[in-house]
DSSP file (Angstrom, degrees, kcal/mol; ACC not computed):
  #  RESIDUE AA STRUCTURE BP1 BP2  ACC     N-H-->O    O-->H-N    N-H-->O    O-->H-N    TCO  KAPPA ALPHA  PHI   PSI    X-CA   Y-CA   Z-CA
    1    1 A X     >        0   0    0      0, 0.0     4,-1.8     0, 0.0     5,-0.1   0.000 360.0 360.0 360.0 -43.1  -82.4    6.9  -55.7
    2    2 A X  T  4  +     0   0    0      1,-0.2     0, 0.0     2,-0.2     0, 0.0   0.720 360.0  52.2 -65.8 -24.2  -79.1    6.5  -53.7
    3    3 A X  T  4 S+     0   0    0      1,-0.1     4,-0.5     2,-0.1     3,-0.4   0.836 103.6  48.4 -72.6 -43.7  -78.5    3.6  -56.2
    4    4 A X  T  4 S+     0   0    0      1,-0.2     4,-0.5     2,-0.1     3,-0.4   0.942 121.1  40.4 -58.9 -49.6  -79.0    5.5  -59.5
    5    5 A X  S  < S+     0   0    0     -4,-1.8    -1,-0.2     1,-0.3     4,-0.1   0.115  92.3  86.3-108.2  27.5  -76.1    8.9  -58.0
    6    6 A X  S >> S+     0   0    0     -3,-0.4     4,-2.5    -5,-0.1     3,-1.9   0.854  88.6  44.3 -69.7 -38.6  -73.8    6.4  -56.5
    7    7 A X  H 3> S+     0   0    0     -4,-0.5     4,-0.7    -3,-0.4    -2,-0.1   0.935 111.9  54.0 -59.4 -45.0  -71.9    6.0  -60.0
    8    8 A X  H 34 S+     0   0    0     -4,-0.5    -1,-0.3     1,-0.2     4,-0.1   0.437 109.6  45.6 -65.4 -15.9  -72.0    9.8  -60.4
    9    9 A X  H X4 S+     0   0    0     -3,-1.9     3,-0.9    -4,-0.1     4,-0.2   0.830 119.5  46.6 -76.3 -50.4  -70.2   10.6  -56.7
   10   10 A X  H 3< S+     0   0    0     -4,-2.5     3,-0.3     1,-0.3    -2,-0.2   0.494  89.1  78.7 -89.0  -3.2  -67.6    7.8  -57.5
   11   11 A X  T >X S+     0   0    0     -4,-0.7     3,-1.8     1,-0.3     4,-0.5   0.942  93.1  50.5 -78.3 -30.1  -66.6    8.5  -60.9
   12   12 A X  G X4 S+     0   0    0     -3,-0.9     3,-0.5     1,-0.3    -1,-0.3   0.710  95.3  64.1 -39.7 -41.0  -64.3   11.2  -59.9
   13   13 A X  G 34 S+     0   0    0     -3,-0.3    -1,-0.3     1,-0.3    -2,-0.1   0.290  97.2  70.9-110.7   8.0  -62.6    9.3  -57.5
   14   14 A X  G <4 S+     0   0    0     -3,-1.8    -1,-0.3     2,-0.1    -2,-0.2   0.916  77.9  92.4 -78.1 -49.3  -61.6    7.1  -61.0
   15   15 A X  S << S-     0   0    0     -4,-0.5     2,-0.4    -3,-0.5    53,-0.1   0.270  81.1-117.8 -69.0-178.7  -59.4    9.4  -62.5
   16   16 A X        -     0   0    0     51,-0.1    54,-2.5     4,-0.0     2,-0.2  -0.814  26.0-168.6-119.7 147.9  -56.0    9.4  -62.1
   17   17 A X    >>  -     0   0    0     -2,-0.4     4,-0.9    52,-0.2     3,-0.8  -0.781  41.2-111.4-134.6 172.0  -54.3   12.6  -60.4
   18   18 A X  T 34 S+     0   0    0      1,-0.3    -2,-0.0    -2,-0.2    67,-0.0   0.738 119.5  67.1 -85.7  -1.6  -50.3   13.3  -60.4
   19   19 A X  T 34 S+     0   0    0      1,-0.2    -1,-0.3     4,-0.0     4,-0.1   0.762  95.6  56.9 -82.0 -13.9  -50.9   12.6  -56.3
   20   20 A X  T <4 S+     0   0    0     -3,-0.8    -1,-0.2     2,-0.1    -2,-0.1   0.691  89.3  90.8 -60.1 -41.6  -51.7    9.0  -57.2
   21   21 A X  S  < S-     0   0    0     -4,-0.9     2,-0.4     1,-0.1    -3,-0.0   0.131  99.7 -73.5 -58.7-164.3  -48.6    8.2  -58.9
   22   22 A X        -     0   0    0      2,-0.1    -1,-0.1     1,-0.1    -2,-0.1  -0.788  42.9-130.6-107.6 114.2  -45.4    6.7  -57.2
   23   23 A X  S    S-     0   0    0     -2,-0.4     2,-0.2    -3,-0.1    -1,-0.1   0.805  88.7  -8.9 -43.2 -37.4  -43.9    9.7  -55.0
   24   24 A X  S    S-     0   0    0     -3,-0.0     2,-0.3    63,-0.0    -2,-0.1  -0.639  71.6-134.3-138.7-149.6  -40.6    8.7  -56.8
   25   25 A X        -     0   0    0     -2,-0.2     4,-0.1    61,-0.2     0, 0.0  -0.800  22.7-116.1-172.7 128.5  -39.4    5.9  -58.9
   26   26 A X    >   -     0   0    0     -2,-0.3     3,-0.5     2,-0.1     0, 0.0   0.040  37.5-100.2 -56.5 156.4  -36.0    3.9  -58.7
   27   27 A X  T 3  S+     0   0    0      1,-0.2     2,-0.5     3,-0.0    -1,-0.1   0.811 124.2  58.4 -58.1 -15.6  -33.4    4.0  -61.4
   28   28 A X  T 3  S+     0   0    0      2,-0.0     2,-0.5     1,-0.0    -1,-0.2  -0.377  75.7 100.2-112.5  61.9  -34.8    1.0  -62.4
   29   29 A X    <   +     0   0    0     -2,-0.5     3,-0.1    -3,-0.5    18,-0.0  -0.887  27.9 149.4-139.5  87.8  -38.4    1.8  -63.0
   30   30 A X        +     0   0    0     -2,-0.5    33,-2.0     1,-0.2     2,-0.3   0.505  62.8  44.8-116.7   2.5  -38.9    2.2  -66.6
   31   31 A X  E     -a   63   0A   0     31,-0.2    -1,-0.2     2,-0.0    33,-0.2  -0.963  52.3-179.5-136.5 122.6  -42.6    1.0  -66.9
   32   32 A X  E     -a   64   0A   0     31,-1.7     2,-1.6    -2,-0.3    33,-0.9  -0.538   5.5-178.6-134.4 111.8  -45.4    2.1  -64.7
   33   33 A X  E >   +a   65   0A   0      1,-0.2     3,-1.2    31,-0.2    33,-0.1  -0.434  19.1 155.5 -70.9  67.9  -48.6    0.4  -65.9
   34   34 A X  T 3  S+     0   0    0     -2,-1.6    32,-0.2    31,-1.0    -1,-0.2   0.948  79.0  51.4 -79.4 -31.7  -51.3    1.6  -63.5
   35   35 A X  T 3  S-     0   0    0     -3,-0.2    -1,-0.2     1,-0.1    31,-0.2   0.359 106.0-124.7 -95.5  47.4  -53.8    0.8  -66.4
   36   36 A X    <   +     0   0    0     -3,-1.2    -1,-0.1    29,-0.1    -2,-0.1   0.688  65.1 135.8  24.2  65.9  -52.8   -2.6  -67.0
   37   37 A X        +     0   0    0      1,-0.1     2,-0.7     2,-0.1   107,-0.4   0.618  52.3  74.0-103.7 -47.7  -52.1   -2.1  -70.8
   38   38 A X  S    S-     0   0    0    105,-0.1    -5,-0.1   106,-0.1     5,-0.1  -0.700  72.9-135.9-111.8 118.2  -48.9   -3.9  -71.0
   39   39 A X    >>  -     0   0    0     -2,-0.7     4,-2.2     1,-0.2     3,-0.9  -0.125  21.8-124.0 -61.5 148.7  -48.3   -7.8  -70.9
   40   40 A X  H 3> S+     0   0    0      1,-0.3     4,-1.2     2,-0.3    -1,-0.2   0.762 113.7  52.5 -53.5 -28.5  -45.6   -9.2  -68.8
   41   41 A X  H 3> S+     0   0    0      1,-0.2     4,-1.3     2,-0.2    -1,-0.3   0.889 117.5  40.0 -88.4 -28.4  -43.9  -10.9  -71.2
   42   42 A X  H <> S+     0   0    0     -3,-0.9     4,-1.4     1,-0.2    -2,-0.3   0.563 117.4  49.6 -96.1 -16.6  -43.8   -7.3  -73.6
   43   43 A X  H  X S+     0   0    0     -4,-2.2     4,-2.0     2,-0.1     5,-0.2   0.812 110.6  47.7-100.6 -21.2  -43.1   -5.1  -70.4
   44   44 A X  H  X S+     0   0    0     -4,-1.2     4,-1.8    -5,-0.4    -2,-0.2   0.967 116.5  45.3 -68.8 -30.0  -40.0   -7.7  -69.4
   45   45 A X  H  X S+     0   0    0     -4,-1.3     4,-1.3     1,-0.2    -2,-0.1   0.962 118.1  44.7 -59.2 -54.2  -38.9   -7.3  -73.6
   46   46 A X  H  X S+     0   0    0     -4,-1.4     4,-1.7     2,-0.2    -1,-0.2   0.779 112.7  53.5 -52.6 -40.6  -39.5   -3.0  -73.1
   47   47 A X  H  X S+     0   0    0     -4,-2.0     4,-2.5     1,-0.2    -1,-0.2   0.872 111.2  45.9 -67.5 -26.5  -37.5   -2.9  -69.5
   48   48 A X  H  X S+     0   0    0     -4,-1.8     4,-1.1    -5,-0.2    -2,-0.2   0.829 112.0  43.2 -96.5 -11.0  -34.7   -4.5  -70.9
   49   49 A X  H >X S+     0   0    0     -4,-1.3     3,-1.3     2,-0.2     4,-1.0   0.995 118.2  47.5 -67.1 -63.0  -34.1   -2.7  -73.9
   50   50 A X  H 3X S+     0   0    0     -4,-1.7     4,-2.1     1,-0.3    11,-0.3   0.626 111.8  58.8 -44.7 -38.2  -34.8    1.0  -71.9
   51   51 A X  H 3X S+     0   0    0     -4,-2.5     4,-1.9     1,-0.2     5,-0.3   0.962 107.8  37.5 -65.4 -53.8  -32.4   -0.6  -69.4
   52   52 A X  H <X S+     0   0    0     -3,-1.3     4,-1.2    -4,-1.1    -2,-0.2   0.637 115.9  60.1 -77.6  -5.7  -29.4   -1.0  -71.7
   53   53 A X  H  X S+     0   0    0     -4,-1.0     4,-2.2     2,-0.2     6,-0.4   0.971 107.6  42.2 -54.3 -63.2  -30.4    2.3  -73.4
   54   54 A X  H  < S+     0   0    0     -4,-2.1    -2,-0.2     1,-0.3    -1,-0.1   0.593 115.4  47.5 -79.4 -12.5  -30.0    4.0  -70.5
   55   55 A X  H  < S+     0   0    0     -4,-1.9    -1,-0.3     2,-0.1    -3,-0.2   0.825 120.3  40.9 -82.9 -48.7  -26.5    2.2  -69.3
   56   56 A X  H  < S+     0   0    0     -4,-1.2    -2,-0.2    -5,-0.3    -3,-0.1   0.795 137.1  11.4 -92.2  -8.9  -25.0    2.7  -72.7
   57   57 A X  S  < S-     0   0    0     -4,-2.2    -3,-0.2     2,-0.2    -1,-0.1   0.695  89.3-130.1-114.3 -38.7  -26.1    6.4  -73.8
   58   58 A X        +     0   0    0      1,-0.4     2,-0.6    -5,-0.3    -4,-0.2   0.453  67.1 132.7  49.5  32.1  -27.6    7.5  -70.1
   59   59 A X        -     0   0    0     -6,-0.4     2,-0.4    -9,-0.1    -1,-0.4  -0.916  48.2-156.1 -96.1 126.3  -31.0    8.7  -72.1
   60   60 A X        -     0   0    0     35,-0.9     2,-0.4    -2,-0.6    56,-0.1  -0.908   8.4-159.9-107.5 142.4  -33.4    7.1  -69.8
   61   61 A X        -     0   0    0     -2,-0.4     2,-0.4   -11,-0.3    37,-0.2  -0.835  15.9-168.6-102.4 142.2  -37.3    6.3  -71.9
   62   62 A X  E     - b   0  98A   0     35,-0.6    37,-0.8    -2,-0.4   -31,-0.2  -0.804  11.6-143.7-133.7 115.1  -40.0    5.8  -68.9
   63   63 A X  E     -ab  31  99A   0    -33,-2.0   -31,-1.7    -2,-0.4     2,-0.4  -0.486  16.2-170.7 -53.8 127.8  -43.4    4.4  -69.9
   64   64 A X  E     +ab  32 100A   0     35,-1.7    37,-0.7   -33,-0.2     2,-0.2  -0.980   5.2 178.8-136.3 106.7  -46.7    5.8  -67.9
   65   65 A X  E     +ab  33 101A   0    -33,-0.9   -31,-1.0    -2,-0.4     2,-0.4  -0.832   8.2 170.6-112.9 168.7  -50.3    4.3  -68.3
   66   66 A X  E     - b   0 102A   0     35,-1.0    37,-0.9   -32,-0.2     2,-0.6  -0.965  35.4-126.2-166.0 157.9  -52.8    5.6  -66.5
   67   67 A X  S    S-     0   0    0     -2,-0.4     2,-0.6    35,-0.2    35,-0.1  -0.758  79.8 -23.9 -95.5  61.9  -56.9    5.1  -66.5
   68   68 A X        -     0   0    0     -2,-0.6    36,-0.1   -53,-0.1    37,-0.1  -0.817  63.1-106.3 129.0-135.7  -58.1    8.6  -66.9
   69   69 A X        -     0   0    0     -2,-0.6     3,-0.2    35,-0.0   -52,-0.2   0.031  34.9-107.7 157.5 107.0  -57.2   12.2  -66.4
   70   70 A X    >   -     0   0    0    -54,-2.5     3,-3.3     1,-0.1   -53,-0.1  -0.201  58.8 -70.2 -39.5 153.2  -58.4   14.3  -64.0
   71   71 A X  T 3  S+     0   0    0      1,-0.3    -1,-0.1   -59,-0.1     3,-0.1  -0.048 123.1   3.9 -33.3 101.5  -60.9   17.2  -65.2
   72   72 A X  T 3  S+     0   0    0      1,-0.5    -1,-0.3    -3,-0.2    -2,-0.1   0.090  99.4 127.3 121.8 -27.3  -59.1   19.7  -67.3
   73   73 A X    <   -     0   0    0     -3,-3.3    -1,-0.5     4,-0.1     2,-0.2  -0.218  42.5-160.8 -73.5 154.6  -55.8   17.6  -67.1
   74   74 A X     >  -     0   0    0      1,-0.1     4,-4.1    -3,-0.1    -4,-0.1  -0.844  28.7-117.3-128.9 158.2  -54.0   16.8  -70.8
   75   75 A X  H  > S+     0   0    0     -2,-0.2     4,-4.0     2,-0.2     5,-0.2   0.949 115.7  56.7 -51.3 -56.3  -51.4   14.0  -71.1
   76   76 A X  H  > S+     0   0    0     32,-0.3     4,-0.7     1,-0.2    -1,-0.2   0.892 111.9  45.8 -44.9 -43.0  -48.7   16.4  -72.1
   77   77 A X  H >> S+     0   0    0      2,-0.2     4,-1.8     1,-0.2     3,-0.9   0.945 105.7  53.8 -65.2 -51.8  -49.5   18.1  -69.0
   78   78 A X  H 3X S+     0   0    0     -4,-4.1     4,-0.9     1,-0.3     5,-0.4   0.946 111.8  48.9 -45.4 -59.7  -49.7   15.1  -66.6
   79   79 A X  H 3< S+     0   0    0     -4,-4.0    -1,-0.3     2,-0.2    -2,-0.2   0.498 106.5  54.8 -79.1  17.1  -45.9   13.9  -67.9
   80   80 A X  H <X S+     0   0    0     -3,-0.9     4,-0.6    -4,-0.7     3,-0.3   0.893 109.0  49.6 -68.9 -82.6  -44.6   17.2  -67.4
   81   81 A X  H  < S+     0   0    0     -4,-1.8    -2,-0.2     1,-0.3    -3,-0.1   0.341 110.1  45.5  13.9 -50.3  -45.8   16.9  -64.0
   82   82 A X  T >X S+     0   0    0     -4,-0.9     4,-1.7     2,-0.2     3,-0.8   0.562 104.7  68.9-128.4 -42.8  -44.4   13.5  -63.1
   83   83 A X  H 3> S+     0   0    0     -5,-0.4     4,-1.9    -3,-0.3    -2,-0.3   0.973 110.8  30.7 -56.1 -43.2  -41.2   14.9  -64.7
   84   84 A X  H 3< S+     0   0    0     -4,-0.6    -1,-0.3     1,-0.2    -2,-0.2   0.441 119.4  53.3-102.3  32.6  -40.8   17.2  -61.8
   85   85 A X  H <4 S+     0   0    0     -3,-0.8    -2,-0.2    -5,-0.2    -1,-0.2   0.833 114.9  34.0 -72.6 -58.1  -42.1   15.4  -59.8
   86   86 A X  H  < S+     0   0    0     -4,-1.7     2,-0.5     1,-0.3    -3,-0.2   0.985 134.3  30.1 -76.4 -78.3  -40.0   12.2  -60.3
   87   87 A X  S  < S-     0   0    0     -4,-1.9    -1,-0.3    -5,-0.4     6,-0.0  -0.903  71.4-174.8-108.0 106.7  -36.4   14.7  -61.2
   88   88 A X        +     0   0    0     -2,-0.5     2,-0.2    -3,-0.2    -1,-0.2   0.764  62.9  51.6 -88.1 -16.4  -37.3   17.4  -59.2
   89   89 A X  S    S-     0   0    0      1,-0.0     4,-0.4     0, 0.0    -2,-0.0  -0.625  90.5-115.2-100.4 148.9  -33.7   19.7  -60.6
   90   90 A X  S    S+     0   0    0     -2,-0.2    24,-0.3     2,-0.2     4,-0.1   0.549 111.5  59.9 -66.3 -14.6  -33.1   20.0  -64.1
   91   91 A X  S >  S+     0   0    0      2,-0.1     3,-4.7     1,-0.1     4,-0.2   0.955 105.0  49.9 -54.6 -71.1  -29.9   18.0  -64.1
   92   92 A X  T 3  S+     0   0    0      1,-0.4     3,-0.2     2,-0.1    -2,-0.2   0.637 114.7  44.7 -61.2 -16.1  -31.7   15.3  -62.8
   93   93 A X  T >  S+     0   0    0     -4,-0.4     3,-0.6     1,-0.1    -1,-0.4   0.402  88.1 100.7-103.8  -7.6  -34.7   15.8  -65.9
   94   94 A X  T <  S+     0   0    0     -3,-4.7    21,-1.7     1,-0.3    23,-0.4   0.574  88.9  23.9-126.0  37.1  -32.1   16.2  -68.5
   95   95 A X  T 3  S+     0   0    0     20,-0.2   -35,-0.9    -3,-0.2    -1,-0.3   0.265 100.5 120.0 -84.4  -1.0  -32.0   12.9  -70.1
   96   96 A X    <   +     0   0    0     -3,-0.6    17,-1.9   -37,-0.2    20,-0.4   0.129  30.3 169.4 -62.2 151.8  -35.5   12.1  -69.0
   97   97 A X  E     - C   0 112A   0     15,-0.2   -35,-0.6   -35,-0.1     2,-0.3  -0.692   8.2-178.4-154.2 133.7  -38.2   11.3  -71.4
   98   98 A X  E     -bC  62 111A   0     13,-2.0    13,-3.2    -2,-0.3     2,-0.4  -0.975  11.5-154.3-144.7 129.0  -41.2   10.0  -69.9
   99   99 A X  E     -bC  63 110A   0    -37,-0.8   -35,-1.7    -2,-0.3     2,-0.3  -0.872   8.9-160.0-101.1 132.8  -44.3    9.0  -72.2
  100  100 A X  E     -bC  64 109A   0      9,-3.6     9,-1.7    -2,-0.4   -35,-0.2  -0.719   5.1-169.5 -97.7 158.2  -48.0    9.0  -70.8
  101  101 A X  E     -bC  65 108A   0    -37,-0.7   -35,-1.0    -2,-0.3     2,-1.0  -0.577  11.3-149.3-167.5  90.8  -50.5    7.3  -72.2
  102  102 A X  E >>  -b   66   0A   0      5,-1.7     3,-6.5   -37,-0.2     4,-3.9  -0.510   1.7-163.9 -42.2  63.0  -54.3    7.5  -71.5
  103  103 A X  T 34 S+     0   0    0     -2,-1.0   -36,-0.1   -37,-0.9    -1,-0.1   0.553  92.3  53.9 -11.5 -37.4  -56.5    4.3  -72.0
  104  104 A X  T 34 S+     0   0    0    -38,-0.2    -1,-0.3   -36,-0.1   -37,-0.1   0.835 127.6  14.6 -74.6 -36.4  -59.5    6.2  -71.9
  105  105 A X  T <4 S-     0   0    0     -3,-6.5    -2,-0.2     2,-0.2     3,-0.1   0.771  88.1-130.5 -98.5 -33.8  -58.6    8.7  -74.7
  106  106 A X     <  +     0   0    0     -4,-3.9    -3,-0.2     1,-0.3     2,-0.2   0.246  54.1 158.4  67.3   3.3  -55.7    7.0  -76.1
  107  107 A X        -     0   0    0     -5,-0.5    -5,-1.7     1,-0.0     2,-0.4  -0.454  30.7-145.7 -54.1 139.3  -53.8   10.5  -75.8
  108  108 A X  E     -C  101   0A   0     -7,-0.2   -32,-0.3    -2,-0.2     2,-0.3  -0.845  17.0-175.6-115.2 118.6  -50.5   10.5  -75.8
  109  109 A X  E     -C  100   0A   0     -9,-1.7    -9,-3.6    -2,-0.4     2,-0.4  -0.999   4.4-164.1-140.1 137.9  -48.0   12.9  -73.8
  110  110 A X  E     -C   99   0A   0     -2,-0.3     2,-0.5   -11,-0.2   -11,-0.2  -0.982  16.3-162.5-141.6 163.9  -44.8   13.3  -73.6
  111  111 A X  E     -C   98   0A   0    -13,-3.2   -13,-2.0    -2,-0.4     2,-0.4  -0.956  15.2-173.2-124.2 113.0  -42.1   15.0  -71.3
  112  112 A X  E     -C   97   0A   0     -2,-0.5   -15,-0.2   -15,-0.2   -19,-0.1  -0.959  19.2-140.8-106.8 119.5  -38.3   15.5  -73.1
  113  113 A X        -     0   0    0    -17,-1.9   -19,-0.2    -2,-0.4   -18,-0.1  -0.292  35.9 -92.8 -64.1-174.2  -35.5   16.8  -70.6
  114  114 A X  S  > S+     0   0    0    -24,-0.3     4,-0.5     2,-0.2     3,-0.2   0.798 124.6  48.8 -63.0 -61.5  -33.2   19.5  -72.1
  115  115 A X  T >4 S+     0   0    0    -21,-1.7     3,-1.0     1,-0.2   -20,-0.2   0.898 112.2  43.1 -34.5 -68.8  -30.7   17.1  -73.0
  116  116 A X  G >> S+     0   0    0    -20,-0.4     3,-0.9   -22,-0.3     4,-0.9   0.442  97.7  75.3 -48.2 -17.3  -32.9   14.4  -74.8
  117  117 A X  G 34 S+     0   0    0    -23,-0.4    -1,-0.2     1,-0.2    -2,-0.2   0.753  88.2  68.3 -78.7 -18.6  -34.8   17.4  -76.5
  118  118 A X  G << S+     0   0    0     -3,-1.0    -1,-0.2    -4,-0.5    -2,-0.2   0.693 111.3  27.8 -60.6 -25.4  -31.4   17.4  -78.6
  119  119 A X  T <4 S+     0   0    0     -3,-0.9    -2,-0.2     2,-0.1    -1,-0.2   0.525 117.8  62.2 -71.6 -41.6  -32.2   14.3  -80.1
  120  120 A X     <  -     0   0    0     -4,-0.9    -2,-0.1     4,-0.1     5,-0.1  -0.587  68.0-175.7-127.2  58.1  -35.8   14.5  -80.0
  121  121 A X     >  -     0   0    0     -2,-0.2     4,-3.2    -3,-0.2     5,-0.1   0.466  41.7 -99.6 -43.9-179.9  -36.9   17.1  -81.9
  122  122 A X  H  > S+     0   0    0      2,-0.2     4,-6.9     3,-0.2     5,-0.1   0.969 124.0  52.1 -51.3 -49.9  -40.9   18.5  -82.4
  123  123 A X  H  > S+     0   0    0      1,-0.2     4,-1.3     2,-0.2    -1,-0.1   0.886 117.2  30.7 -58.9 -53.7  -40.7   16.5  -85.6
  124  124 A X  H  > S+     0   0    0      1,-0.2     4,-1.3     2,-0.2    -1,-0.2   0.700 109.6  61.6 -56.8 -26.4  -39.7   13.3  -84.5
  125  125 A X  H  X S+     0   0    0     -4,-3.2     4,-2.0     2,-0.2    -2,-0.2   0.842 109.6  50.6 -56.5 -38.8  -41.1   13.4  -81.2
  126  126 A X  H  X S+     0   0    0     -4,-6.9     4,-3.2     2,-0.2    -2,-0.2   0.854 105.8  53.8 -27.2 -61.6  -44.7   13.6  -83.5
  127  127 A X  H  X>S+     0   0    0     -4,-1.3     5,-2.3     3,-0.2     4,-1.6   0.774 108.0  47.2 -75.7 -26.0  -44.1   11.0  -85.6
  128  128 A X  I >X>S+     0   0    0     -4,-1.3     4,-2.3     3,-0.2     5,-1.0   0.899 117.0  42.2 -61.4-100.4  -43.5    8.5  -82.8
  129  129 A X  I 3X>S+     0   0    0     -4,-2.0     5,-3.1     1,-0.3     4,-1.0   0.764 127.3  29.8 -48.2 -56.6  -46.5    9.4  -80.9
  130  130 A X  I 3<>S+     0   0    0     -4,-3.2     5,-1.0     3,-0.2    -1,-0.3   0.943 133.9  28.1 -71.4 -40.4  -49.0    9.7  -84.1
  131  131 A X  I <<5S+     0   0    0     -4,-1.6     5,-0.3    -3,-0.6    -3,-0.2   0.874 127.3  34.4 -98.3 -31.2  -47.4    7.2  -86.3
  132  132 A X  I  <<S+     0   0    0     -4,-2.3    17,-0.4    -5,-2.3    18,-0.3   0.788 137.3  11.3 -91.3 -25.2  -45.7    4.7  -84.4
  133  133 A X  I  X<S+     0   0    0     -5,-1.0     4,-0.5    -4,-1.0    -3,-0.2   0.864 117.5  59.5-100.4 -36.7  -48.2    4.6  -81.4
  134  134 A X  I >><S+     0   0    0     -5,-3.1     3,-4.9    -6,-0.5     4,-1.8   0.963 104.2  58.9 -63.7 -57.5  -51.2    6.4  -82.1
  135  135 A X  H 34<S+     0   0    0     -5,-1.0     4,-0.4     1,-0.3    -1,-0.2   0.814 101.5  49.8 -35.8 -60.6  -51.8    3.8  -85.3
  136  136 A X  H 34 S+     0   0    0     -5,-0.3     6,-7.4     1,-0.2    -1,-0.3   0.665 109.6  54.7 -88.2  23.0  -51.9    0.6  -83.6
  137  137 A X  H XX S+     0   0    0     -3,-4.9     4,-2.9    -4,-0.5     3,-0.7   0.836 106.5  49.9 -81.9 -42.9  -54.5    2.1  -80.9
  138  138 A X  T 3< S+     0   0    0     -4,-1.8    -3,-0.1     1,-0.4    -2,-0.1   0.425 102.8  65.5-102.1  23.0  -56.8    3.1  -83.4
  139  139 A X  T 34 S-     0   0    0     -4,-0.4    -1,-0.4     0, 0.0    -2,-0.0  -0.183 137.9 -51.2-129.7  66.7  -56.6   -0.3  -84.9
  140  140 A X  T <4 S-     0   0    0     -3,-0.7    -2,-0.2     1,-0.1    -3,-0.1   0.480  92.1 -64.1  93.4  22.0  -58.0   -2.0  -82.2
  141  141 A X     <  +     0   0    0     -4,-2.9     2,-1.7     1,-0.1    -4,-0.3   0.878  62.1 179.7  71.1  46.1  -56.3   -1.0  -79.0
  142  142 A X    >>  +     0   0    0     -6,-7.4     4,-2.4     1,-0.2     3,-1.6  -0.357  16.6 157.0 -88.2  47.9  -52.8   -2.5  -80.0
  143  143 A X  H 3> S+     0   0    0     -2,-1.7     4,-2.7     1,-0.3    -1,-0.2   0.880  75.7  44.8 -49.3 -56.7  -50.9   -1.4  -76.5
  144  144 A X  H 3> S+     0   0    0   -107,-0.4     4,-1.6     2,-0.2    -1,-0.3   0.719 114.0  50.2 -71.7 -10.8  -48.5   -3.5  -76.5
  145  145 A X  H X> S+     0   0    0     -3,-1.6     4,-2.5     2,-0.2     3,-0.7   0.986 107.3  58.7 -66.2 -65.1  -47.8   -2.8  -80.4
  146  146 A X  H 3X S+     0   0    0     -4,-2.4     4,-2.6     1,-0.3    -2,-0.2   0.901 114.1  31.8 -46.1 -61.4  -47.8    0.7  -79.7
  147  147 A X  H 3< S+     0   0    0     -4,-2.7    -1,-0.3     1,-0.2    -2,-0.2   0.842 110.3  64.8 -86.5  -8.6  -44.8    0.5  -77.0
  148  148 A X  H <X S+     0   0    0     -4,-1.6     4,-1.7    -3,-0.7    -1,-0.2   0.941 113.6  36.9 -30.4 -63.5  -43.1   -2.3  -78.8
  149  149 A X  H  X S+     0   0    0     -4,-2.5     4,-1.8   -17,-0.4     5,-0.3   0.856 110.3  53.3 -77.1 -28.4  -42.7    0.4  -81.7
  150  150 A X  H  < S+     0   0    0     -4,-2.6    -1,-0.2    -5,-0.3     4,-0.2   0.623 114.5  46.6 -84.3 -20.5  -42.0    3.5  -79.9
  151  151 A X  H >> S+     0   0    0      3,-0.1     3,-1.6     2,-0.1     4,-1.2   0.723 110.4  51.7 -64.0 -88.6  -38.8    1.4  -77.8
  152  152 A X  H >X S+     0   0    0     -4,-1.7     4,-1.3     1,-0.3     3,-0.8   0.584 118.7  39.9 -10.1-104.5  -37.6    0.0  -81.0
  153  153 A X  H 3X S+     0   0    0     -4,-1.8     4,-1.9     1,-0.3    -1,-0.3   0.765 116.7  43.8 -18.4 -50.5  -37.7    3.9  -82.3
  154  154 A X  H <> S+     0   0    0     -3,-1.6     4,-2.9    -5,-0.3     5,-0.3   0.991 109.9  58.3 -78.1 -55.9  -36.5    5.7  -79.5
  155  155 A X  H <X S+     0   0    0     -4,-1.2     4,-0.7    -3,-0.8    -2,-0.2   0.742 109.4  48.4   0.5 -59.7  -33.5    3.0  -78.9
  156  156 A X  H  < S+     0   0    0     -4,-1.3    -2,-0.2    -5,-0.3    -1,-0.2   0.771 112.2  49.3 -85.6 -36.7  -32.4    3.7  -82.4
  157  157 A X  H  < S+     0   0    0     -4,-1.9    -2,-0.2    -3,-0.3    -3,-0.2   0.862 115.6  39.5 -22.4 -72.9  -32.5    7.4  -81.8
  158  158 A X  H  <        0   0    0     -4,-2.9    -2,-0.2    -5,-0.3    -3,-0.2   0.794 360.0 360.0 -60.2 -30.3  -30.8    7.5  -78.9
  159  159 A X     <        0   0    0     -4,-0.7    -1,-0.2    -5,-0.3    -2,-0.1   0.464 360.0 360.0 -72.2 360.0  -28.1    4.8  -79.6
């Protein structure tokens, strides 16, 4: 019996909560892959664009995977979250964009400081998540397609 309601204790203890995450993040932290989504050779390609984004415009993009969700928790919500968490002032949040991105769900969330929201309206921010990511998940889990395209976009946006 203790074998059968082990799974059912422990599944909780899967999900990902914002207390899990990295208490802060360096300036130079533009990917963090807790659900090991994104290959090394595509996450070196993703750092270095995001890097020279963020040197030549100062819009920084930050990538977030993550296994999971606590109960009740939405993507959108989670990178909101980890925005003040990460830039706790609103100076400090308002070139930020930080995208989440749920393995489980494939839901997509995304956090725009005040600044970047100038750039990155409702409309475009849409079409990047649903067209440029969402598509190559739901044609076969395409992660690294997915953030490939949504640099590449956002890069060109910002620049």
């Amino acid at each position: 019996m203790a074998m059968l309601t082990l799974p059912l204790v422990s599944a909780p203890v899967l999900a990902t909560s914002l207390y899990s995450m990295p208490q802060t993040i360096s300036s130079d932290t533009w990917i963090v892959d807790e659900a090991s989504q994104i290959s090394r050779i595509n996450e070196g390609k993703i750092e270095g664009q995001l890097k020279a984004l963020a040197q030549q415009t100062g819009n920084a993009v930050r990538y977030v995977t993550i296994h999971r969700l606590d109960y009740g928790e939405t993507a959108e919500s989670f990178a909101n979250q980890l925005a003040e968490k990460w830039f706790p002032d609103a100076e400090a949040r308002a070139n930020q964009t930080i995208v989440v991105l749920d393995d489980v769900t494939n839901n997509i969330g995304v956090a725009v400081g005040e600044c970047a929201a100038g750039v990155l309206n409702d409309e475009l921010l849409s079409s990047i998540v649903d067209e440029t990511m969402k598509i190559p998940l739901l044609k076969g889990n395409q992660y690294n397609q997915s953030f490939l395209g949504a640099t590449e976009r956002l890069v060109a946006l910002f620049s």
